[in-house]
C-alpha positions as CSV (number, residue, x, y, z in Angstrom):
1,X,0.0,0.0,0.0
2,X,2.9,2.1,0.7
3,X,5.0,1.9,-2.3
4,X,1.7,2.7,-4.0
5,X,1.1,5.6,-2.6
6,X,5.2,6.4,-3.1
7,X,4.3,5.3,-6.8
8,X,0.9,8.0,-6.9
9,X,3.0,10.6,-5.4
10,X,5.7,10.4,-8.1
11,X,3.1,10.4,-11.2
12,X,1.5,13.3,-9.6
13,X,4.8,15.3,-9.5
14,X,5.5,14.5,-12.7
15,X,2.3,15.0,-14.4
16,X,1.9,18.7,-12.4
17,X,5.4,19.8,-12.9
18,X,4.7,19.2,-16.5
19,X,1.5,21.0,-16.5
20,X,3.6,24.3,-14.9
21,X,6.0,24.0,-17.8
22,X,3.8,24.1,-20.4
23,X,1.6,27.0,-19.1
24,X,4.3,29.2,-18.6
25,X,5.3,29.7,-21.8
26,X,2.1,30.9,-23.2
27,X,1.9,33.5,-20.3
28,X,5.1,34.9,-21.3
29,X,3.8,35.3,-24.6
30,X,1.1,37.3,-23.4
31,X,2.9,39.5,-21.5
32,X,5.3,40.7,-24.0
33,X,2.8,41.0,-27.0
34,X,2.7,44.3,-27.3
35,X,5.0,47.1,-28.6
36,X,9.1,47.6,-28.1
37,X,9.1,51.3,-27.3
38,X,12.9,51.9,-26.4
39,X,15.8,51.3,-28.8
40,X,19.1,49.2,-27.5
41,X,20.5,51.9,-26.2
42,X,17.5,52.4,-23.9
43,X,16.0,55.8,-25.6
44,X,12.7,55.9,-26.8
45,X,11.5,55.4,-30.5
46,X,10.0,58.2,-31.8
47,X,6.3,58.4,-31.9
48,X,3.7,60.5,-32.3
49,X,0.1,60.5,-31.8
50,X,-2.0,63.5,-32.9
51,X,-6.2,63.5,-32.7
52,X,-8.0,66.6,-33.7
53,X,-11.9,67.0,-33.7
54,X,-13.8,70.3,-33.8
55,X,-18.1,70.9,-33.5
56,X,-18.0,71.8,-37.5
57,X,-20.8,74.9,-38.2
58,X,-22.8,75.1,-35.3
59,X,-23.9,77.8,-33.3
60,X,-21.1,79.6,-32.0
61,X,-22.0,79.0,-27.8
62,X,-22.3,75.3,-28.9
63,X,-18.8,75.3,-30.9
64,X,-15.7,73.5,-29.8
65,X,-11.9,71.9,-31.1
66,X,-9.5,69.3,-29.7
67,X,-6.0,69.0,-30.5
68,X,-3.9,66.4,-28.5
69,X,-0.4,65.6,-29.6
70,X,1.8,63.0,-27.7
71,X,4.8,63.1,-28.9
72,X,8.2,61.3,-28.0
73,X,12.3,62.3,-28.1
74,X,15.1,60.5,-27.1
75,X,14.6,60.9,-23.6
76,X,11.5,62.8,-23.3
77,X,8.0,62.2,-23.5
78,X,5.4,65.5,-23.9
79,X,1.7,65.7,-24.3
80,X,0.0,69.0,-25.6
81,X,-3.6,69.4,-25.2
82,X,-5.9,72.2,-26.5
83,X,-9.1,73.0,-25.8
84,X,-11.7,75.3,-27.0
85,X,-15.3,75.8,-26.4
86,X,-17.6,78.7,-27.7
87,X,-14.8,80.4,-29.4
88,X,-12.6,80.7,-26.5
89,X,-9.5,78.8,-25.5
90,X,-10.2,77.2,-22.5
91,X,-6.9,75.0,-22.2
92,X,-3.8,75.0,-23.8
93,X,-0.8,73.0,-22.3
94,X,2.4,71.0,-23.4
95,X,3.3,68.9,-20.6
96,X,5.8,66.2,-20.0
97,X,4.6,62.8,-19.2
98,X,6.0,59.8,-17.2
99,X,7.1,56.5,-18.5
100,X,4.4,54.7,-17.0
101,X,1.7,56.6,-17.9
102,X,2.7,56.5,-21.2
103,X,3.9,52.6,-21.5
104,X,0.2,52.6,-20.2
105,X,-1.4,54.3,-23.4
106,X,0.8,52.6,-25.5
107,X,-0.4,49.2,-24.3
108,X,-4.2,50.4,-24.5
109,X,-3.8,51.5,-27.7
110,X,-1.9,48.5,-29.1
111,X,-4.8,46.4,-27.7
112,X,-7.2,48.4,-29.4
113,X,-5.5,47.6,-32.6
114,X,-4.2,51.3,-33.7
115,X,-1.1,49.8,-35.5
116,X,-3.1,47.4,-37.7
117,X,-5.0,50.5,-39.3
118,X,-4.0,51.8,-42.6
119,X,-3.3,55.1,-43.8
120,X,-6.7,56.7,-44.5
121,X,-6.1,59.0,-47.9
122,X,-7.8,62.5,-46.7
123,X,-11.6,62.9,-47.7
124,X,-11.9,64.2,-51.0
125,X,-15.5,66.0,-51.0
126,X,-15.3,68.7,-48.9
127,X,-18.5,69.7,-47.5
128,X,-18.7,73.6,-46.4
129,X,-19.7,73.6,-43.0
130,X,-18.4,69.7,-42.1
131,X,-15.5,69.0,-39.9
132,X,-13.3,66.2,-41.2
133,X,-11.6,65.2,-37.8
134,X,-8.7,62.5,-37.8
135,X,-6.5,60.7,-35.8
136,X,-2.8,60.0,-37.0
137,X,-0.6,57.8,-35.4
138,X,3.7,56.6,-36.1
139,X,5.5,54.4,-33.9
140,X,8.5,53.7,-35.6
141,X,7.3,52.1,-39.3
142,X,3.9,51.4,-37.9
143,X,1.7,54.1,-39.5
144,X,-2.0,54.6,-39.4
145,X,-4.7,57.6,-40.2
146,X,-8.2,57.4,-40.3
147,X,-10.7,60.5,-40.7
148,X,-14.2,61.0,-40.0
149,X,-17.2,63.0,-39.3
150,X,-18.7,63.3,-36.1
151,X,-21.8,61.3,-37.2
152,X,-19.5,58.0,-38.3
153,X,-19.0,57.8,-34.5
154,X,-22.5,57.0,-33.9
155,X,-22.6,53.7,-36.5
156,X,-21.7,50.3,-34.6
157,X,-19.2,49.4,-36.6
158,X,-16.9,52.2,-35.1
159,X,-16.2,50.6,-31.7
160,X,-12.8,50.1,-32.4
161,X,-12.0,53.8,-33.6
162,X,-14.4,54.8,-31.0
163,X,-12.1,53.3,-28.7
164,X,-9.3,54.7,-29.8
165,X,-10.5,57.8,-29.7
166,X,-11.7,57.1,-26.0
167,X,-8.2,56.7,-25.0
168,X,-6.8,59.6,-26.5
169,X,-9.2,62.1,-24.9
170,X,-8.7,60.5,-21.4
171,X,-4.6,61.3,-21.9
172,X,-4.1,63.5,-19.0
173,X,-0.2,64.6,-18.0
């Protein structure tokens, strides 16, 4: 009875501490499925993410803009963020961000899938009175642009750009 118990012990071992060696893998994977945003030599890669979005012609007490830009150096990370409502500006700010906060963003937006948009061409019909709002984004050779009017954000199959967008206008030094 003993020497099966010895016996059950050892094929337990075995069989768990092959389980754990397999599973750890794939959660390494998951964890590092994202973006590289240093170089080798421990500087960041340039980037920059710019979203701009304005009311288009309504009155003016109900007319606003937004212009974020997060943009990186070599050693320096800065987010600018304007704001205007009714035809006044109510904020206007570049500010430097932290590491975290940003490698936060960048994670957010990699889930979101920003990097596996394509460059939009620009709207040719201009309509007088329409805003054409955008949001560009570059991370080293990963490039994407998409525009769009105020109303596209309404349709369901926007949840992904609406996401994005989400992100971006919750970017707060």
């Amino acid at each position: 009875m003993i020497s099966f118990f010895r016996n059950l012990f050892f094929v337990c071992l075995v069989l768990f501490s092959g389980l754990i060696l397999v599973a750890q893998p794939k959660t390494l994977k998951l964890q590092t499925k994202t973006w590289i945003l240093k170089d080798q030599k421990g500087n960041w890669k340039p980037m920059e993410l710019v979203w701009e979005e304005s009311s288009g012609a309504v009155a003016p007490e109900f007319r606003y803009g937004k212009h974020y830009r997060l943009v990186t150096s070599k050693n320096k990370i800065s987010l600018t963020r304007k704001l205007s409502r009714a035809g006044k500006q109510i904020l206007n700010e570049t500010k430097e961000i932290s590491a975290a906060n940003y490698e936060s963003w960048m994670q957010k937006l990699f889930h979101t899938g920003i990097g596996s948009l394509t460059i939009e061409p620009s709207p040719e019909e201009k309509i007088t009175g329409v805003s054409y709002n955008f949001v560009s984004f570059r991370l080293s050779s990963t490039k994407s642009k998409f525009y769009y009017m105020l109303e596209d954000k309404k349709e369901p199959s926007w949840k992904q750009k609406n996401s994005i967008i989400q992100i971006i206008e919750r970017m707060k030094p």
